[in-house]
C-alpha positions as CSV (number, residue, x, y, z in Angstrom):
1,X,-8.1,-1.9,-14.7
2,X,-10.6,0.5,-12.9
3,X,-9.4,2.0,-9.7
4,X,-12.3,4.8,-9.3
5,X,-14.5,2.1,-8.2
6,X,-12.7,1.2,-4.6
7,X,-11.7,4.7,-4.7
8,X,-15.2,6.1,-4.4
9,X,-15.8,3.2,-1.4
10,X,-12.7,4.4,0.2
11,X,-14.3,7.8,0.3
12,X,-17.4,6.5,2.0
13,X,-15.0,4.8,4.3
14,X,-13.9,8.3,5.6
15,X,-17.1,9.7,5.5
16,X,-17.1,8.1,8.8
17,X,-14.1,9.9,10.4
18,X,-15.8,13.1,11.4
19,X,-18.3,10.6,13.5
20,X,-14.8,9.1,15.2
21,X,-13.0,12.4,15.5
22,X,-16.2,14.0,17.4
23,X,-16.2,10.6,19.9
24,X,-12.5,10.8,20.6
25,X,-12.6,14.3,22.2
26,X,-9.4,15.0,21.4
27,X,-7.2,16.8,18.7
28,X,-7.4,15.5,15.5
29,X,-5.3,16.4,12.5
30,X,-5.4,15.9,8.5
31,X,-2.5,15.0,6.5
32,X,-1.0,12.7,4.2
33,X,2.2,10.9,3.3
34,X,4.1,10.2,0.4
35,X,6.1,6.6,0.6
36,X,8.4,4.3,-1.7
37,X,7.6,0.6,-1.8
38,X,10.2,-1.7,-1.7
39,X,9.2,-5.2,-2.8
40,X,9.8,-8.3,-0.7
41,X,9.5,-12.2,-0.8
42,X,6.9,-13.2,-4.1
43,X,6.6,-9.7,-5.3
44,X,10.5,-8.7,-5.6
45,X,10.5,-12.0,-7.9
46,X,6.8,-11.2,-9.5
47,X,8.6,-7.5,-10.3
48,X,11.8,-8.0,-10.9
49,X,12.8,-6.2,-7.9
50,X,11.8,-2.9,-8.7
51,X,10.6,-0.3,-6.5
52,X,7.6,1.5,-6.0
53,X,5.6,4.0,-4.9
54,X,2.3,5.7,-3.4
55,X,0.3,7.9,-1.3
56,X,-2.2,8.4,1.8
57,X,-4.6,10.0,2.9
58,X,-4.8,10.2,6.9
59,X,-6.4,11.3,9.8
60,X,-4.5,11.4,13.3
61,X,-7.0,10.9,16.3
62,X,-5.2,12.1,19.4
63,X,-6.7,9.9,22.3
64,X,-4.0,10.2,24.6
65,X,-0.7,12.1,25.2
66,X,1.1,8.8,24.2
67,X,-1.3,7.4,21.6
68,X,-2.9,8.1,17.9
69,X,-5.7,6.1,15.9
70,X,-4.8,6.8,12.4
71,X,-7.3,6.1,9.7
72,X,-6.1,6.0,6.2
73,X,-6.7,5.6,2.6
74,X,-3.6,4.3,0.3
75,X,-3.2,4.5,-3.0
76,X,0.0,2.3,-4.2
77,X,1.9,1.7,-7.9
78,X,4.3,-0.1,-9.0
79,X,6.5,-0.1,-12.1
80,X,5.3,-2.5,-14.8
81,X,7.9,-5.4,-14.7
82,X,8.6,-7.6,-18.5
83,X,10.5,-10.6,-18.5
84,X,11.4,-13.2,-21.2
85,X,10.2,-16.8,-20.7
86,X,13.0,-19.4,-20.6
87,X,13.4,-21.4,-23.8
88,X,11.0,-19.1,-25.9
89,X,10.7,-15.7,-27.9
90,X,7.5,-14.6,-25.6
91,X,7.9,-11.8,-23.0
92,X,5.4,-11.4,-19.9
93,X,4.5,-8.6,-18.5
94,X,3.3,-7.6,-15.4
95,X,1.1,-4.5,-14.7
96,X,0.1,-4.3,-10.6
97,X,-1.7,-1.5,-8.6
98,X,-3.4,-1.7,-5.5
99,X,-6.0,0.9,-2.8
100,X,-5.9,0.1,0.5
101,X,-8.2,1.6,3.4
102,X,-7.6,0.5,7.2
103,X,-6.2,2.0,10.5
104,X,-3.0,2.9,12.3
105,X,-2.5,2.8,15.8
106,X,0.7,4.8,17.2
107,X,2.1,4.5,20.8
108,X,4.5,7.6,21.3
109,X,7.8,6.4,22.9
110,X,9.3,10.4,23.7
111,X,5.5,10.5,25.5
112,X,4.4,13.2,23.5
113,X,2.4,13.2,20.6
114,X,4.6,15.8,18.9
115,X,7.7,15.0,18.4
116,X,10.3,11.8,19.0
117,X,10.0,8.2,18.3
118,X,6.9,6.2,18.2
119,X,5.7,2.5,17.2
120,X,2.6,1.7,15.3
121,X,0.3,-1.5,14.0
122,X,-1.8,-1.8,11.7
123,X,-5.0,-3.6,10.2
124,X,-6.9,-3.2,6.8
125,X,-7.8,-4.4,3.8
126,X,-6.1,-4.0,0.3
127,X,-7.7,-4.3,-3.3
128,X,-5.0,-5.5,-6.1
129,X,-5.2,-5.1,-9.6
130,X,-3.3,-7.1,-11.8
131,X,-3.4,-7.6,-15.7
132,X,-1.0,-10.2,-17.3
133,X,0.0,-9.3,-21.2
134,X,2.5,-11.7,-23.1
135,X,3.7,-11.0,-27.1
136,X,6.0,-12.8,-29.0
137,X,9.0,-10.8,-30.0
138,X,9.8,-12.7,-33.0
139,X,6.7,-11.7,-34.8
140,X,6.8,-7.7,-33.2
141,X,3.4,-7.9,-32.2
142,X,1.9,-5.8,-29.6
143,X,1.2,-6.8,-26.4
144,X,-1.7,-9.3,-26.0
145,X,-3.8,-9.0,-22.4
146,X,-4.5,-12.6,-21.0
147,X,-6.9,-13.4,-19.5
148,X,-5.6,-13.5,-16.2
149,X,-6.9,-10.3,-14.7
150,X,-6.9,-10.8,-11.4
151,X,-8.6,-8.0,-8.8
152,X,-7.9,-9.9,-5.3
153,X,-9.0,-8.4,-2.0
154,X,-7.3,-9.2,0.6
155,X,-6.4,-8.1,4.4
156,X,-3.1,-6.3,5.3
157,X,-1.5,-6.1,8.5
158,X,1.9,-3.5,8.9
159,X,4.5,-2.9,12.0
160,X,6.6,-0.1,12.3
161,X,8.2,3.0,13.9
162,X,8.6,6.6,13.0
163,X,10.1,9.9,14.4
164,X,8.0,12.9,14.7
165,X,9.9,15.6,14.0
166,X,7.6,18.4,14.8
167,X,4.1,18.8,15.1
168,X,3.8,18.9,11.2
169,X,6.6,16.6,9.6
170,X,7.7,13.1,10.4
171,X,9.5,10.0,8.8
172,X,8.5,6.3,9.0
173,X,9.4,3.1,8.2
174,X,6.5,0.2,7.5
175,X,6.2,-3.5,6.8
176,X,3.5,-4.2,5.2
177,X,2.3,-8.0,4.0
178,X,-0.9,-9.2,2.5
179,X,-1.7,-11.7,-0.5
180,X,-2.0,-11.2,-4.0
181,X,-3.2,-13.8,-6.9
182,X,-0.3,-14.5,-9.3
183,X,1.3,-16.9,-11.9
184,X,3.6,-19.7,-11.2
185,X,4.4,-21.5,-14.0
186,X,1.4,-20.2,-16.2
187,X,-1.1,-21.5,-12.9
188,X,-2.5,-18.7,-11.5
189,X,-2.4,-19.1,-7.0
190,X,-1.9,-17.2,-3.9
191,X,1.1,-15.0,-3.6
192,X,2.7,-13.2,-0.8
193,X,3.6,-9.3,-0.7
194,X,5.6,-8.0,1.8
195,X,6.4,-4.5,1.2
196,X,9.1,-2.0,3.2
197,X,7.5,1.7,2.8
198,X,9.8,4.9,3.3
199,X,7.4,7.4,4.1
200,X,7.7,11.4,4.5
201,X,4.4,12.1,6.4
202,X,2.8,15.6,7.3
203,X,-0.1,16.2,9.6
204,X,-1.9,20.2,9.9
């Protein structure tokens, strides 16, 4: 699993922002967030339920009082989830990772930019990388990596709100859903992921 290639593309992404932030005329501001993921619909079951988290990198593009277009780059882990199959000594595991690069778009409820409650959407695309390893526990062999590697682009959409606290520090609350290739019943086939991020953001 190689994540430096779709992280040097997101780079190239933002190599575009400065060309954005000198079109909007307004103020623009540099920050990031740090978020949990909470797993929902296929990918609670895919990971047992457990919880995850990531990072982003954004740019806030002030083009009103009221409103922000948000570019950002994601990077988002998740704990690797084992589980025994039914009727057998083997044990699957799953190991899932995924970068994402799209836009935000925030409509400021309060009417200021600054501080209060807000709303956002947003678009992008997401890359996933999953491995699937199985061993057999009654022979204490290592893990064995299938070969169902599966590196899935896909395009995620997210609703939310947050509250701006200041100028610099804020807290929001995302949906996110995309797909993701999985196994069902040893097939491989589309999956969904809906995930509920918790994120601390700051902004300079």
């Amino acid at each position: 699993m190689s994540i430096m290639p779709c992280f040097r593309h997101g780079i190239l992404g933002f190599a575009l922002v400065p060309c954005m932030a000198l079109s909007a005329g307004g103020p623009v501001h540099y920050g990031f967030s740090a978020h949990l993921n909470v797993p929902g619909d296929d990918l609670d079951r895919d990971l047992n339920g457990k919880i995850g988290a990531g990072g982003s990198f954004q740019v806030s593009i002030e083009t009103s009082g009221r409103t922000i277009v948000r570019p950002r780059f994601d990077l988002d882990f998740f704990p690797v989830s084992e589980d025994r199959r039914r009727h057998s000594s083997y044990r699957d595991r799953v190991d899932l990772d995924s970068v994402g690069l799209g836009v935000d778009f925030l409509y400021a409820f309060s009417g200021t930019n600054d501080q209060g409650l807000y709303g956002l959407g947003g678009v992008g695309v997401q890359k996933w990388f999953q491995t699937f390893s199985s061993r057999d526990t009654d022979e204490f062999e290592g893990w064995e990596r299938d070969d169902t590697v599966h590196n899935r682009t896909s395009a995620w959409l997210a609703v939310g709100l947050g509250y701006q606290f200041n100028p610099i520090v804020g807290l929001e609350a995302r949906a996110v859903g995309s797909k993701y290739d999985g196994l069902v019943n040893g097939t491989s086939g589309g999956r969904t992921a809906v995930v509920g991020q918790l994120a601390l953001t700051c902004r300079w």
